[in-house]
C-alpha distance (Angstrom), angle and dihedral (degrees) to the residues before:
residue distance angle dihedral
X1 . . .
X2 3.94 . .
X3 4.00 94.4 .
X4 3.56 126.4 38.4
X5 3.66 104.0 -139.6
X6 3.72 115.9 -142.7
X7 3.72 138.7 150.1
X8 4.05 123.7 -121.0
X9 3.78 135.8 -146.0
X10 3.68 100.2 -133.6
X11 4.04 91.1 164.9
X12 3.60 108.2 134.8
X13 3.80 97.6 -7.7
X14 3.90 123.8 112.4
X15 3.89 122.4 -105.0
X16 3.79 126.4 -175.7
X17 3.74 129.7 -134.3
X18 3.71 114.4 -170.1
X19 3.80 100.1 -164.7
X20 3.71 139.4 55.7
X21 3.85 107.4 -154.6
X22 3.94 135.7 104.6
X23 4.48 83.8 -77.2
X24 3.40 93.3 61.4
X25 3.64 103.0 45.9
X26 3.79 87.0 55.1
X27 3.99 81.1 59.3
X28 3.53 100.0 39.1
X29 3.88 93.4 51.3
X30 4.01 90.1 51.2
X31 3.96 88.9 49.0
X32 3.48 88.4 49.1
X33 4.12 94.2 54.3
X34 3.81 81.3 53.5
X35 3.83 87.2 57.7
X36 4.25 95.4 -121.7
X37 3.41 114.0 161.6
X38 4.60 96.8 -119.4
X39 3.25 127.3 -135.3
X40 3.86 116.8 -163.9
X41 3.30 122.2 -166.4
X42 3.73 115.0 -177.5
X43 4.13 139.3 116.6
X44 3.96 84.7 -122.3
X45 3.56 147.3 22.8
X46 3.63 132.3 -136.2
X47 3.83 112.7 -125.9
X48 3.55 88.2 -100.9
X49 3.38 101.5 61.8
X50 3.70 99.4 39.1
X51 4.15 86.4 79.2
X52 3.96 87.6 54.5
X53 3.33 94.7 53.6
X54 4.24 99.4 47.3
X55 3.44 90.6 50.0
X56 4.23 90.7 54.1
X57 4.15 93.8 -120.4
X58 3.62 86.3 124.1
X59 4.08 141.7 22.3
X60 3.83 119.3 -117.0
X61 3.82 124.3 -162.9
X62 3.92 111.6 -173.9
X63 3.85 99.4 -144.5
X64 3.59 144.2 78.8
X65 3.67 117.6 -78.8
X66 3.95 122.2 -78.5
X67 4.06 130.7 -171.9
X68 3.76 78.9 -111.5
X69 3.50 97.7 68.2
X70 3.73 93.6 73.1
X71 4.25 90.0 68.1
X72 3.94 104.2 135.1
X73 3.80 94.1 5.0
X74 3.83 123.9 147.0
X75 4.00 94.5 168.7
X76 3.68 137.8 25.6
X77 3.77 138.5 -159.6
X78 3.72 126.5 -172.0
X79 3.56 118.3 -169.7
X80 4.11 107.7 157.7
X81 3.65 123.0 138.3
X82 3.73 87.8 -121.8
X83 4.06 121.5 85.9
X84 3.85 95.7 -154.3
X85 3.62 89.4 49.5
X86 3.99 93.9 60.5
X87 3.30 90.4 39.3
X88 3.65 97.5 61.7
X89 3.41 83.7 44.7
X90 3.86 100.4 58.7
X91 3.96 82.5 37.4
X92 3.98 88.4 63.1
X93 3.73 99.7 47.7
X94 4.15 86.8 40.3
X95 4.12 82.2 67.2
X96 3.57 90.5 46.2
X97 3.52 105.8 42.3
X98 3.81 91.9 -117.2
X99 3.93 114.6 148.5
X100 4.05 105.5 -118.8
X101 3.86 130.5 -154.5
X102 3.95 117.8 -156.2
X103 3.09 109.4 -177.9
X104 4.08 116.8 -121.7
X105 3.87 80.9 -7.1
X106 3.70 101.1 101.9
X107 4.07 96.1 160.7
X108 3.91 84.8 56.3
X109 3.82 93.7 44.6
X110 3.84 129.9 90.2
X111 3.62 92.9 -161.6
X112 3.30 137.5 8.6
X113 4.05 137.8 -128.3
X114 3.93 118.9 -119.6
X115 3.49 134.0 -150.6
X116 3.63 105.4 -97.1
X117 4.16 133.0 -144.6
X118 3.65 102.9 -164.5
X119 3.80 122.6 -161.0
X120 3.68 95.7 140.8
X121 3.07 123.8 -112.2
X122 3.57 95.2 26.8
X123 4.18 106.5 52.9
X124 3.59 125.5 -177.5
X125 3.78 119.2 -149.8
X126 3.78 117.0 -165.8
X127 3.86 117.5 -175.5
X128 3.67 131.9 166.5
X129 3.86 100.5 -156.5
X130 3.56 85.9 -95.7
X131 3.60 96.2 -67.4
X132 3.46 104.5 121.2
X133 4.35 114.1 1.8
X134 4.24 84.8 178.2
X135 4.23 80.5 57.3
X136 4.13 90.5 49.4
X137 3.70 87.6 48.9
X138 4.04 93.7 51.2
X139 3.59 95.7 48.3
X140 4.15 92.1 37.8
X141 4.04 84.5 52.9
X142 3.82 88.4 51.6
X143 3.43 92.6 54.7
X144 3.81 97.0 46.6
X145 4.09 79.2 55.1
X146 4.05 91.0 60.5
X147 3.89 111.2 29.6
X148 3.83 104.7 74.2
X149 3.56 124.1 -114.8
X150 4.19 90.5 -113.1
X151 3.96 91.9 49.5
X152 3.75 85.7 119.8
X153 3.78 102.7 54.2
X154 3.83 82.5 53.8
X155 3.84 92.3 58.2
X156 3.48 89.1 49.1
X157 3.69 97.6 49.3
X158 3.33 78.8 58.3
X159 3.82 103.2 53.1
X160 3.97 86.5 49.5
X161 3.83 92.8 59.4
X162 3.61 97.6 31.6
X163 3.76 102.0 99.3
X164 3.60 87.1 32.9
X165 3.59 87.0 65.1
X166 3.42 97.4 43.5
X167 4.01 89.9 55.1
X168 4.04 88.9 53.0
X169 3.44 102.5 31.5
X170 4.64 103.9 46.3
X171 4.29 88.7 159.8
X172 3.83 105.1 86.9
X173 3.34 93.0 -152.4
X174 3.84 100.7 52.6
X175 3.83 86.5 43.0
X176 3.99 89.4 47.4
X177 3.64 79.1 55.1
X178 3.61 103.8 50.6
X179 4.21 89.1 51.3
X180 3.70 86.1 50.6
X181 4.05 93.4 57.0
X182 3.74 87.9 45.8
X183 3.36 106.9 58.9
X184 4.13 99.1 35.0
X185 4.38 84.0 42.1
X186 3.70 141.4 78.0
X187 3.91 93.0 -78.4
X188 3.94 90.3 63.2
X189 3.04 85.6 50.7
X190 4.27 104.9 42.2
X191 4.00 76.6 52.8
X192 4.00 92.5 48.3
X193 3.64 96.1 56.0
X194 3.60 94.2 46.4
X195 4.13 97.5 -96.7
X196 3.81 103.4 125.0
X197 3.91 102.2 153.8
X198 3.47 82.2 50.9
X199 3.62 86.5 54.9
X200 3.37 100.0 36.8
X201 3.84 91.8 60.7
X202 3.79 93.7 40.6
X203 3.59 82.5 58.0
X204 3.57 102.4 61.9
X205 3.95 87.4 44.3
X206 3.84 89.6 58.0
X207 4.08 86.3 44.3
X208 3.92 97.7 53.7
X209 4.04 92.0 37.7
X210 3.71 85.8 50.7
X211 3.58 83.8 47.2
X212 3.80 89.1 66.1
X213 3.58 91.0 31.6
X214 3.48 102.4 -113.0
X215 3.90 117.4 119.1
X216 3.86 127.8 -126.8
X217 4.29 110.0 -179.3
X218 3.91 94.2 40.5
X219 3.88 113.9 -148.4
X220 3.25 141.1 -130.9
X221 3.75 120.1 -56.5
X222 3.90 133.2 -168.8
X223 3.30 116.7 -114.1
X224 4.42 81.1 19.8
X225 4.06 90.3 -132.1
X226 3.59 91.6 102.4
X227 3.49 123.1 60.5
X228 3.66 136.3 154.9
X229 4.23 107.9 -94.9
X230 3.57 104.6 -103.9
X231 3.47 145.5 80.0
X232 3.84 122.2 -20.6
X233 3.33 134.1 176.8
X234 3.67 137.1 -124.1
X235 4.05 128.4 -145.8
X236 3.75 122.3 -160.6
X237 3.84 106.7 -146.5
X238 3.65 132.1 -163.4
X239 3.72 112.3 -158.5
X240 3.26 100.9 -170.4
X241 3.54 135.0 -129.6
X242 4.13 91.5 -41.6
X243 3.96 99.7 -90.7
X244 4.11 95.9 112.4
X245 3.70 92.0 -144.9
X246 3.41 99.1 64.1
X247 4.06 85.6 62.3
X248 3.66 107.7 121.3
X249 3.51 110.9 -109.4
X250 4.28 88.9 -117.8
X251 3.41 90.1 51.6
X252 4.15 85.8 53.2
X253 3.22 89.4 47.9
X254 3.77 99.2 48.4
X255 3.63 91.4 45.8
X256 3.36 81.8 65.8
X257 3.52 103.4 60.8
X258 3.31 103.3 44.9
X259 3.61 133.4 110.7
X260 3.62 103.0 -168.6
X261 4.06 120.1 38.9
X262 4.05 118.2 -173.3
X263 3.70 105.5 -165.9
X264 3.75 131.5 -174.9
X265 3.47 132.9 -141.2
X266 3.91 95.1 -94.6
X267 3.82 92.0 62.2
X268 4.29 108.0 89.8
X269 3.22 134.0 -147.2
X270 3.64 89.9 -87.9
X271 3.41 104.8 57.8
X272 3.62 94.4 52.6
X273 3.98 80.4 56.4
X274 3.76 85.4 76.1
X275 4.21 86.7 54.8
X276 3.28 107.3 113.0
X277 4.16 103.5 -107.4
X278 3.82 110.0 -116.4
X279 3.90 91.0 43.0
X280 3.43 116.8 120.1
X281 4.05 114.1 -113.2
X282 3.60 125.5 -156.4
X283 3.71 122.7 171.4
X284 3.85 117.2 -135.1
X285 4.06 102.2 176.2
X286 3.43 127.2 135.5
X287 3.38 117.3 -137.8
X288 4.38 127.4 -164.5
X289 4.26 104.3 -112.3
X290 3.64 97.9 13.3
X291 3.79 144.9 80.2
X292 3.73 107.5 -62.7
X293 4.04 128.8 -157.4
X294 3.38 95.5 -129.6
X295 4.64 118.1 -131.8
X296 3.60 86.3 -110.4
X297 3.87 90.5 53.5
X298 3.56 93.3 52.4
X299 3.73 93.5 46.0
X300 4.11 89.6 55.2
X301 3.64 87.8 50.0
X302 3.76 99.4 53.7
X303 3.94 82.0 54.5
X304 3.41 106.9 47.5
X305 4.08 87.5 50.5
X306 3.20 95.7 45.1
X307 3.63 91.4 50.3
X308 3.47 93.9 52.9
X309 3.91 92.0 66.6
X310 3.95 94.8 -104.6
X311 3.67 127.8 133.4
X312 4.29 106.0 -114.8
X313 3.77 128.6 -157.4
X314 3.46 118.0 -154.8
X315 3.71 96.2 -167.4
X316 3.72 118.6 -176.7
X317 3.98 139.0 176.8
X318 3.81 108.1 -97.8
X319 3.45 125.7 -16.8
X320 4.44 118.8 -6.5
X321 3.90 85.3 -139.9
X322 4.03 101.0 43.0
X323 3.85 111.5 73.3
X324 3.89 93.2 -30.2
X325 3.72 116.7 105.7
X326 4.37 87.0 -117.8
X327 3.67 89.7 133.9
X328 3.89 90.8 50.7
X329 4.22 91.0 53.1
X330 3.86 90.2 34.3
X331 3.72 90.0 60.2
X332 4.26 101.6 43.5
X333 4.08 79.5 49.4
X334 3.29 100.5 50.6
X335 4.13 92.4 43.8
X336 4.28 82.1 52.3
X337 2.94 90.2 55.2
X338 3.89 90.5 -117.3
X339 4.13 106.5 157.1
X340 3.79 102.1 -122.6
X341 3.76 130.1 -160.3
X342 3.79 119.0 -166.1
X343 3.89 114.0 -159.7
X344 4.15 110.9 -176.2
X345 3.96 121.9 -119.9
X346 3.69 121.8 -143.6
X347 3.73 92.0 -100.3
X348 4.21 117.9 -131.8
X349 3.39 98.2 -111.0
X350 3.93 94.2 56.5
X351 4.26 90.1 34.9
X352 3.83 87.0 48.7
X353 4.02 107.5 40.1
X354 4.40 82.7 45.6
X355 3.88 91.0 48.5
X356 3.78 91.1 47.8
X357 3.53 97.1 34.2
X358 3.86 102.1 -115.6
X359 3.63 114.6 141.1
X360 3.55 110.6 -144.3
X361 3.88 91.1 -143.4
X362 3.74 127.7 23.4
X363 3.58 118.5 170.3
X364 4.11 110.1 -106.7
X365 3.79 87.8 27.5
X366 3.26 119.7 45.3
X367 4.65 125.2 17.9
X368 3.25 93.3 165.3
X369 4.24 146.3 38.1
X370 3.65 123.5 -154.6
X371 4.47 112.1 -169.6
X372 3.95 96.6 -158.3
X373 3.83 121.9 174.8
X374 4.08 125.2 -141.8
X375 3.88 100.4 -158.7
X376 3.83 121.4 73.1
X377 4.14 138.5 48.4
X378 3.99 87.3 -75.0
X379 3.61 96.6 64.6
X380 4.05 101.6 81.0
X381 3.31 87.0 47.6
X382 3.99 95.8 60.0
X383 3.71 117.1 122.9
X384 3.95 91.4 -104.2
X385 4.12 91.3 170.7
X386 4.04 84.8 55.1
X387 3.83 91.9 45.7
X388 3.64 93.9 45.8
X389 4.04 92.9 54.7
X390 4.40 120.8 104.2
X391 3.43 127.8 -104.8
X392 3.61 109.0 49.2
X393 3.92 144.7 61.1
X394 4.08 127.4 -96.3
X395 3.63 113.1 -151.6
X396 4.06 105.6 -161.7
X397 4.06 108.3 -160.8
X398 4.17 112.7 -164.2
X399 3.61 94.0 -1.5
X400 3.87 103.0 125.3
X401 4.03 92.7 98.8
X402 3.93 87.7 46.2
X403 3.52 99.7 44.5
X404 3.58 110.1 118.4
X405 3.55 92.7 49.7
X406 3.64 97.4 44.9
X407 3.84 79.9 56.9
X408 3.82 95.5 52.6
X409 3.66 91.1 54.5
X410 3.52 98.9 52.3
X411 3.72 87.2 48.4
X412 3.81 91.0 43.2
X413 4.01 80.8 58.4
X414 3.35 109.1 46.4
X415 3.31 117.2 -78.5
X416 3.76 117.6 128.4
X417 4.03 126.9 -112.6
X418 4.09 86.5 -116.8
X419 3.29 97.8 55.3
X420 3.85 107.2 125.0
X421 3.63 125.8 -114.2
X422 3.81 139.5 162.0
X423 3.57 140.2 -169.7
X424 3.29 120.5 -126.3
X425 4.36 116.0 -161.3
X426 3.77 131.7 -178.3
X427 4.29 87.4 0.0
X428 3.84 112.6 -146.5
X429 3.61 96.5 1.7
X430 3.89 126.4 112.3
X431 4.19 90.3 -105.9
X432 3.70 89.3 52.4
X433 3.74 114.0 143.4
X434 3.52 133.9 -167.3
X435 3.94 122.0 -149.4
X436 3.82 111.2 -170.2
X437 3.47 129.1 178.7
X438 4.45 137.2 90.8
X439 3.47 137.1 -59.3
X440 3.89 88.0 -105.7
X441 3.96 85.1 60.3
X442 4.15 118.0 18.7
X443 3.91 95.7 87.4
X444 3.55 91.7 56.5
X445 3.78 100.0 36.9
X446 4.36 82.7 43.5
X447 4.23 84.5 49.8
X448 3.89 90.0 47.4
X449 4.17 93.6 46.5
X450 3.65 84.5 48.3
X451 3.92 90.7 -130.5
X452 4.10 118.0 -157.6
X453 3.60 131.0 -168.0
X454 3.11 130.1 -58.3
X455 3.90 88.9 70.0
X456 3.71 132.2 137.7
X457 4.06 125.6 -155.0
X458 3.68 106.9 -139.3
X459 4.21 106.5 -175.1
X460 3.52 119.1 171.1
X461 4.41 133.4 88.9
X462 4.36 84.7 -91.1
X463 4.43 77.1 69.4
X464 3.90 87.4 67.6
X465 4.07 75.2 69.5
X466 3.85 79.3 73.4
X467 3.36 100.6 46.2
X468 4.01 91.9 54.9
X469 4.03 85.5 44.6
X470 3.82 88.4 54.6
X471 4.07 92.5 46.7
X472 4.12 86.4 56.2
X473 3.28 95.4 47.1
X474 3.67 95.3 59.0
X475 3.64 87.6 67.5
X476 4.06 95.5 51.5
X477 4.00 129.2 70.3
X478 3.89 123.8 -78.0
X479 3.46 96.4 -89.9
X480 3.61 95.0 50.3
X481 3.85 95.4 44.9
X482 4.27 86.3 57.6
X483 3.32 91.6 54.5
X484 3.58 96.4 48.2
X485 3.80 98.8 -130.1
């Protein structure tokens, strides 16, 4: 180990920055989060600093940089444009012992600055030994990508309850035990989602049942078949339209944590990927022709995990709430008494219109967006008159088996034979296909492609947008032309 990484109280002590350009304001606005009293030392200011310094959050001396400068110091920074400059600089705090900064001049440096992850009070410092800063950035930006946004209100939930615990709980073991349930259980998660009374009281109902050693949350458990009787929790998951990197990052996160993951037929191979890898996996899709897991199956199933004390993902394509039977599961939860916590999905028809490069609206061709579905007892009774009028954009979910009749009723209505429409199959994935063409054409041209599911209808003037997307693609390689781009 090259650096020894460790983590400074600057609060009320005095830190020089030698340098008054765009570099050291970065600096000087990190130092500042860490409550150090700044020093600047530099002929100028760059516009962003000049507020600092009117409103007294930092001191500015207008001259070049002097020994002197370093009275009362315990850390400096320089960040000037000119080499001999910072190298007087770490010269000066050299004699006095004073750890130096020069920025992307790590042979002149005493220390070195890390990328940070900051979800005060719990900071992440990533460093590389100053081999590669672009590297510490990557692997800081992955991070940021996994350790939620509320990490910090967590920690201090913690720090509230800590002695607390320590009072009620004197065995380190049991009280290891207890912290271990809390931040892998429902209060993590109450905290996570922005919930902290809820978590606050859920903690002191974990505390007195582990008290009397029994155990409320349950945690997670290898194999997740065997959790502590109790009271789980369920998470309603949109997964998007199957591209895993347009997973949110709570739903990554989530994923995760849970013990239990019911996954439908939309969700691919890849998003499971993101699963966390001793979770339990059970696939609850229904699927046209073959056996089907019936709603009523999947709604036992949430309850019977859940009741177990485990941690259960409901993870569908798209959005939970659009076309997905969330409201359904959302309300036998809730009437269990099963927390619930719903985190959105890029639905398909915004994943599918962006990867094709349909916009849904477009001012002069479409004011409005209508997300209909073909399948189910609903669909004859659609407003066909309504869906067949100008000026907006119909978004047909599930309607590849029924598309030449959903065509004749929108012709039977009104709409005209050169209306465009386009097909959209396998949306943001690397078989995507793009089928563009008119109502007086698609089903044929969708019959000829031999389209499957998962296909969208997009019909509206925006799907000309396919048509030119189509025409470009003609000119790019295979791979390029499937996609549509």
């Amino acid at each position: 180990m090259d650096y020894l990484p460790i983590f400074l109280d600057l609060a009320t002590r005095r830190v020089l920055v030698v340098g008054g350009g765009a570099v050291a304001a970065r600096k000087v606005e990190l130092l500042l989060k860490a409550h150090a009293l700044v020093r600047v030392v530099a002929p100028e200011l760059h516009p962003e600093l000049a507020p600092y310094r009117d409103a007294g959050r930092i001191e500015h001396i207008a001259a070049p940089f002097e020994p002197q400068h370093f009275e009362d110091v315990v850390l400096a920074i320089a960040a000037t444009d000119r080499p001999d400059v910072n190298r007087a600089v770490a010269a000066a705090g050299a004699a006095l012992r004073v750890f130096v900064n020069v920025v992307d001049d790590v042979g002149a440096s005493s220390c070195i600055m890390p990328a940070i992850v900051d979800r005060s009070p719990v900071i992440v410092a990533v460093g590389t030994g100053a081999h590669s800063p672009t590297l510490a950035r990557r692997v800081r930006a992955q991070l940021e990508a996994f350790l939620p946004e509320r990490l910090g209100e967590l920690a201090r939930l913690a720090g509230r309850a800590r002695e607390r615990v320590r009072r009620a709980l004197p065995d380190v073991q049991r009280r290891r035990q207890f912290w271990d349930r809390l931040f892998a259980g429902r209060i993590a998660s109450q905290v996570l989602v922005g919930q902290e009374a809820a978590a606050e009281a859920l903690l002191e109902e974990e505390l007195a049942a582990a008290v009397s050693g029994a155990a409320v949350s349950g945690a997670a458990v290898s194999g997740a078949v065997s959790g502590e009787p109790g009271r789980g929790e369920v998470y309603l998951i949109g997964a998007g339209p199957g591209d895993p990197d347009l997973l949110t990052l709570r739903a990554q996160q989530l994923l995760q944590q849970a013990d239990v993951v019911l996954y439908d037929r939309l969700v691919g191979e890849a998003v499971l990927d993101r699963v966390r890898r001793d979770a339990l996996r059970v696939f609850v899709g229904k699927q046209t022709g073959r056996h089907r897991v019936t709603q009523e199956r999947i709604h036992a199933l949430l309850l019977e995990y859940a009741a177990r004390g485990l941690r259960v993902a409901r993870l569908k394509g798209g959005d939970p709430f659009v076309f997905a039977r969330g409201g359904e599961e959302i309300d036998i939860l809730r009437r269990a008494g099963v927390p619930v916590i719903v985190v959105p999905g890029i639905t398909a028809a915004l994943g599918a219109a962006a990867s094709a490069g349909v916009p849904l609206t477009q001012r002069g061709l479409a004011q409005a967006v209508t997300l209909v579905t073909a399948m189910g007892e609903g669909a004859e009774a659609l407003d066909w008159r309504a869906l067949a009028a100008p000026l907006q954009t119909v978004v047909v979910y599930m309607g590849v088996a029924q598309l030449p009749r959903i065509v004749e009723r929108l012709l039977d209505h009104g709409a005209p034979p050169t209306r465009p429409a386009a097909i959209i199959e396998r949306a943001t994935l690397p078989a995507e296909r793009v089928i563009a063409g008119t109502l007086a054409t698609i089903a044929e041209q969708a019959r000829t492609a031999q389209v499957g599911s998962p296909a969208l209808l997009i019909v509206g003037e925006v799907a000309t947008r396919a048509c030119q997307a189509q025409a470009l693609g003609q000119s790019l390689p295979p791979t390029a032309v499937q996609r549509g781009v």
